[in-house]
C-alpha positions, 0 to 999 in steps of 0.5 A: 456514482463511482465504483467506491461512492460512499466508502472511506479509504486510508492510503498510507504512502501517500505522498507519491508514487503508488499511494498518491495515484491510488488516492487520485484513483480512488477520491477519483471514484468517489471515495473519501480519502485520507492519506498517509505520510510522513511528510507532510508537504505532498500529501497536503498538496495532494489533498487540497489538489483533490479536494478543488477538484470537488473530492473528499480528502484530508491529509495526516503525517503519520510514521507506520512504525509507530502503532500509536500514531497509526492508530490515531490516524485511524481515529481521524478518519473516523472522525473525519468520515464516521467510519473506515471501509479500507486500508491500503498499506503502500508506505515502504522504503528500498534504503539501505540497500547494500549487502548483509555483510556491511548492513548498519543494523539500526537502518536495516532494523528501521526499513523492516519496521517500515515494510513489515511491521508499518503493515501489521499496524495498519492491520491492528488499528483498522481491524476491531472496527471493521470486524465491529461493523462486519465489512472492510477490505485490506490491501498490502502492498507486496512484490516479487521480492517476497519470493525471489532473492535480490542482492542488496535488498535483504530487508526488503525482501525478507519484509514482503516475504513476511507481508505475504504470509501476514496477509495469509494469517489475516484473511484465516482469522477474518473470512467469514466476518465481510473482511477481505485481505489482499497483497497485491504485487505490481511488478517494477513502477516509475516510481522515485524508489526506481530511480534510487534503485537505478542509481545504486547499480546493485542488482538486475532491477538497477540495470533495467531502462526508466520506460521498462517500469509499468506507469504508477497509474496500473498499480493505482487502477488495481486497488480501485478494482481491488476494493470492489466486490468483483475482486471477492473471489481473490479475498487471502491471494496475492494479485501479481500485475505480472499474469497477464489474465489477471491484468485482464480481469482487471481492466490494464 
Protein backbone atom coordinates (compact mmCIF):
# COMPACT_ATOMS: atom_id res chain seq x y z
CA UNK A 1 0.00 0.00 0.00
CA UNK A 2 1.33 3.64 -1.09
CA UNK A 3 1.05 6.46 1.01
CA UNK A 4 -1.89 8.10 -1.72
CA UNK A 5 -3.60 4.22 -2.40
CA UNK A 6 -6.81 4.96 -3.48
CA UNK A 7 -6.80 8.75 -4.09
CA UNK A 8 -7.38 10.54 -7.24
CA UNK A 9 -4.83 13.56 -8.18
CA UNK A 10 -4.98 16.01 -11.02
CA UNK A 11 -1.56 17.49 -12.14
CA UNK A 12 -1.69 20.14 -14.29
CA UNK A 13 1.69 21.06 -15.88
CA UNK A 14 2.03 17.94 -16.40
CA UNK A 15 4.26 17.63 -18.98
CA UNK A 16 7.60 18.10 -17.47
CA UNK A 17 9.56 19.40 -14.76
CA UNK A 18 7.75 19.67 -11.33
CA UNK A 19 4.43 18.24 -12.77
CA UNK A 20 5.68 15.24 -14.33
CA UNK A 21 7.96 14.02 -11.52
CA UNK A 22 5.06 14.68 -9.19
CA UNK A 23 2.68 12.43 -11.07
CA UNK A 24 5.64 9.91 -11.22
CA UNK A 25 5.66 10.30 -7.50
CA UNK A 26 2.42 10.12 -7.06
CA UNK A 27 0.90 7.24 -9.41
CA UNK A 28 4.49 5.83 -7.79
CA UNK A 29 2.55 5.79 -4.46
CA UNK A 30 -0.39 4.54 -5.41
CA UNK A 31 -2.54 7.29 -6.86
CA UNK A 32 -4.62 7.36 -9.94
CA UNK A 33 -3.34 10.47 -11.86
CA UNK A 34 -4.54 12.44 -14.58
CA UNK A 35 -2.17 15.03 -16.06
CA UNK A 36 -2.71 18.13 -17.41
CA UNK A 37 -0.91 20.12 -20.34
CA UNK A 38 -1.46 21.81 -23.13
CA UNK A 39 0.38 19.90 -25.12
CA UNK A 40 -0.61 16.64 -25.63
CA UNK A 41 2.67 14.67 -26.62
CA UNK A 42 4.52 14.43 -23.02
CA UNK A 43 1.68 13.73 -21.07
CA UNK A 44 0.76 11.04 -23.28
CA UNK A 45 4.04 9.37 -23.11
CA UNK A 46 4.10 10.05 -19.63
CA UNK A 47 0.78 8.22 -19.10
CA UNK A 48 1.44 5.35 -21.09
CA UNK A 49 5.18 5.15 -19.23
CA UNK A 50 3.11 4.97 -15.79
CA UNK A 51 0.65 3.03 -16.92
CA UNK A 52 3.13 -0.28 -18.38
CA UNK A 53 4.64 0.19 -15.10
CA UNK A 54 1.17 -1.03 -13.61
CA UNK A 55 -0.06 2.39 -12.41
CA UNK A 56 -3.31 4.59 -12.96
CA UNK A 57 -2.80 7.31 -15.52
CA UNK A 58 -4.64 8.99 -18.03
CA UNK A 59 -3.87 12.08 -19.82
CA UNK A 60 -5.82 15.35 -21.31
CA UNK A 61 -4.62 18.62 -22.96
CA UNK A 62 -6.26 21.05 -20.95
CA UNK A 63 -5.36 25.41 -21.32
CA UNK A 64 -5.53 26.44 -17.40
CA UNK A 65 -6.70 29.85 -18.71
CA UNK A 66 -9.60 28.47 -20.00
CA UNK A 67 -12.20 27.65 -17.07
CA UNK A 68 -14.45 25.58 -19.58
CA UNK A 69 -11.71 23.21 -20.45
CA UNK A 70 -10.43 22.88 -16.64
CA UNK A 71 -13.72 22.34 -15.76
CA UNK A 72 -13.88 19.26 -18.20
CA UNK A 73 -11.07 18.13 -17.07
CA UNK A 74 -12.17 17.80 -14.02
CA UNK A 75 -15.43 15.99 -15.16
CA UNK A 76 -12.81 13.51 -16.74
CA UNK A 77 -11.23 12.44 -14.03
CA UNK A 78 -14.59 11.80 -12.25
CA UNK A 79 -15.56 9.84 -14.84
CA UNK A 80 -12.11 8.15 -15.25
CA UNK A 81 -12.07 7.52 -11.43
CA UNK A 82 -15.50 8.30 -9.73
CA UNK A 83 -14.24 11.05 -7.83
CA UNK A 84 -11.22 13.83 -7.54
CA UNK A 85 -9.43 13.89 -3.73
CA UNK A 86 -6.69 16.54 -5.27
CA UNK A 87 -5.47 19.19 -7.37
CA UNK A 88 -1.90 20.08 -7.72
CA UNK A 89 -2.17 23.53 -9.55
CA UNK A 90 2.05 23.61 -11.24
CA UNK A 91 1.02 24.98 -14.97
CA UNK A 92 2.86 28.24 -15.20
CA UNK A 93 5.27 30.01 -17.53
CA UNK A 94 8.36 32.53 -16.89
CA UNK A 95 7.88 34.48 -20.87
CA UNK A 96 8.14 37.12 -21.28
CA UNK A 97 10.38 37.82 -19.28
CA UNK A 98 11.89 41.77 -20.03
CA UNK A 99 10.94 44.93 -18.38
CA UNK A 100 7.44 46.59 -17.66
CA UNK A 101 8.66 49.14 -19.65
CA UNK A 102 8.51 47.42 -23.09
CA UNK A 103 6.06 44.63 -21.92
CA UNK A 104 3.78 43.41 -24.77
CA UNK A 105 0.41 43.66 -22.95
CA UNK A 106 -1.14 40.70 -24.80
CA UNK A 107 1.71 38.30 -23.83
CA UNK A 108 2.08 39.88 -20.08
CA UNK A 109 -1.83 39.47 -19.85
CA UNK A 110 -1.34 35.71 -21.26
CA UNK A 111 1.25 34.51 -18.45
CA UNK A 112 -0.78 36.21 -15.63
CA UNK A 113 -3.69 33.93 -16.92
CA UNK A 114 -1.64 31.17 -16.86
CA UNK A 115 0.03 31.68 -13.40
CA UNK A 116 -2.89 33.43 -11.63
CA UNK A 117 -5.62 32.96 -13.03
CA UNK A 118 -4.77 28.89 -14.38
CA UNK A 119 -4.88 28.62 -10.15
CA UNK A 120 -8.32 30.03 -9.62
CA UNK A 121 -9.78 27.77 -12.18
CA UNK A 122 -8.27 24.97 -10.88
CA UNK A 123 -9.82 26.17 -7.77
CA UNK A 124 -13.20 26.61 -8.97
CA UNK A 125 -13.69 23.48 -10.78
CA UNK A 126 -12.42 20.98 -7.81
CA UNK A 127 -14.14 22.80 -4.90
CA UNK A 128 -18.07 22.19 -4.86
CA UNK A 129 -17.14 18.64 -5.22
CA UNK A 130 -14.88 18.38 -2.79
CA UNK A 131 -16.87 20.64 -0.39
CA UNK A 132 -19.85 17.84 -1.42
CA UNK A 133 -18.00 14.78 -0.26
CA UNK A 134 -16.22 16.91 2.59
CA UNK A 135 -12.49 16.11 1.97
CA UNK A 136 -9.72 17.31 -0.69
CA UNK A 137 -6.76 18.54 -0.61
CA UNK A 138 -5.37 21.85 -2.80
CA UNK A 139 -1.96 22.26 -3.81
CA UNK A 140 -0.68 25.70 -5.58
CA UNK A 141 2.40 25.73 -6.96
CA UNK A 142 4.04 29.36 -5.42
CA UNK A 143 7.67 30.90 -5.04
CA UNK A 144 9.98 33.07 -3.74
CA UNK A 145 8.99 35.54 -6.42
CA UNK A 146 5.58 35.97 -4.68
CA UNK A 147 7.50 38.22 -2.25
CA UNK A 148 10.64 39.54 -3.53
CA UNK A 149 11.02 41.53 -6.48
CA UNK A 150 12.95 40.09 -9.38
CA UNK A 151 13.76 42.25 -12.67
CA UNK A 152 12.11 41.05 -15.64
CA UNK A 153 9.71 38.83 -14.04
CA UNK A 154 6.73 41.26 -13.49
CA UNK A 155 3.90 38.95 -14.08
CA UNK A 156 5.43 36.29 -12.50
CA UNK A 157 6.01 37.62 -9.49
CA UNK A 158 2.92 39.95 -9.31
CA UNK A 159 1.06 36.37 -10.20
CA UNK A 160 2.58 34.07 -7.05
CA UNK A 161 2.11 37.13 -4.86
CA UNK A 162 -1.52 36.90 -6.09
CA UNK A 163 -1.39 32.61 -5.66
CA UNK A 164 -0.22 33.23 -2.25
CA UNK A 165 -2.91 35.24 -0.97
CA UNK A 166 -5.58 33.29 -3.04
CA UNK A 167 -4.38 30.41 -1.24
CA UNK A 168 -4.85 32.34 2.12
CA UNK A 169 -8.58 33.07 0.85
CA UNK A 170 -9.27 29.44 0.13
CA UNK A 171 -8.27 27.87 3.17
CA UNK A 172 -10.56 30.79 5.18
CA UNK A 173 -13.63 29.81 3.49
CA UNK A 174 -12.85 25.85 3.43
CA UNK A 175 -11.37 24.85 7.11
CA UNK A 176 -13.81 23.16 8.85
CA UNK A 177 -15.23 21.29 5.51
CA UNK A 178 -12.01 18.19 5.34
CA UNK A 179 -10.50 20.62 2.66
CA UNK A 180 -6.85 21.49 3.13
CA UNK A 181 -5.09 24.48 1.06
CA UNK A 182 -1.51 24.53 0.53
CA UNK A 183 1.23 26.98 -1.63
CA UNK A 184 4.25 25.30 -1.73
CA UNK A 185 7.43 27.07 -2.39
CA UNK A 186 10.24 24.77 -4.04
CA UNK A 187 12.89 27.33 -4.14
CA UNK A 188 15.02 27.27 -7.85
CA UNK A 189 14.80 23.54 -9.79
CA UNK A 190 16.56 21.99 -12.89
CA UNK A 191 13.96 22.49 -14.83
CA UNK A 192 13.35 23.83 -18.84
CA UNK A 193 12.02 26.93 -17.35
CA UNK A 194 15.83 27.34 -15.43
CA UNK A 195 17.10 27.09 -18.35
CA UNK A 196 15.07 29.92 -20.36
CA UNK A 197 15.86 32.05 -17.39
CA UNK A 198 19.41 31.02 -17.80
CA UNK A 199 19.47 31.95 -21.31
CA UNK A 200 17.80 35.83 -20.97
CA UNK A 201 20.68 36.84 -18.84
CA UNK A 202 18.12 39.00 -16.97
CA UNK A 203 18.64 39.06 -13.17
CA UNK A 204 20.45 37.12 -10.51
CA UNK A 205 18.68 33.71 -10.93
CA UNK A 206 19.83 33.71 -14.95
CA UNK A 207 23.35 34.08 -13.24
CA UNK A 208 23.40 31.01 -11.06
CA UNK A 209 25.30 27.69 -12.35
CA UNK A 210 22.47 24.38 -13.85
CA UNK A 211 23.84 22.30 -10.51
CA UNK A 212 23.07 25.11 -8.24
CA UNK A 213 19.04 24.15 -8.84
CA UNK A 214 17.52 21.61 -6.46
CA UNK A 215 16.84 18.32 -8.64
CA UNK A 216 12.87 17.95 -9.83
CA UNK A 217 12.45 15.03 -7.64
CA UNK A 218 12.51 17.66 -3.94
CA UNK A 219 9.61 19.48 -5.02
CA UNK A 220 7.93 16.10 -6.28
CA UNK A 221 8.40 14.27 -2.94
CA UNK A 222 7.05 17.37 -1.17
CA UNK A 223 3.46 17.22 -2.82
CA UNK A 224 3.37 13.51 -2.26
CA UNK A 225 3.88 14.58 1.72
CA UNK A 226 1.83 17.31 1.09
CA UNK A 227 -1.27 15.38 0.12
CA UNK A 228 -0.96 13.29 3.31
CA UNK A 229 -2.40 13.74 6.85
CA UNK A 230 1.13 14.24 8.30
CA UNK A 231 1.09 17.88 6.42
CA UNK A 232 -2.37 18.77 8.13
CA UNK A 233 -1.15 20.75 10.61
CA UNK A 234 0.45 23.19 7.77
CA UNK A 235 -3.27 23.25 6.07
CA UNK A 236 -3.57 27.74 5.00
CA UNK A 237 0.79 27.91 4.82
CA UNK A 238 3.04 28.16 2.39
CA UNK A 239 5.77 25.51 2.60
CA UNK A 240 9.09 26.94 1.50
CA UNK A 241 11.93 24.07 0.47
CA UNK A 242 13.99 26.78 1.29
CA UNK A 243 14.00 26.06 5.70
CA UNK A 244 15.73 23.57 6.48
CA UNK A 245 13.14 21.82 9.22
CA UNK A 246 10.66 21.87 6.92
CA UNK A 247 12.89 20.02 4.29
CA UNK A 248 13.09 17.62 7.45
CA UNK A 249 10.04 17.07 8.33
CA UNK A 250 9.37 16.41 5.22
CA UNK A 251 11.79 13.61 4.55
CA UNK A 252 14.60 15.81 1.73
Amino acid sequence: MGKLSGKTVVVTGASRGIGAAAAEEMAGEGASVLLLARSAEGITALASRLRKAGHVAEAMTCDVAEFTQVQAAIGRAHEAFGRVDAIVNNAGVIEPIGPLASADPRAWAHATDVNFKGVFNGMRAVLPEMRAQGAGVIVNVGSGAAHNPLEGWSHYCAAKAATSMLTRCAHLENRGRGIRVYSLSPGTVATDMQRRIKASGINAVSQMDFSQHAPVTDPARALVWLLTEDAAEFAGQEISLRQPEMRARIGL
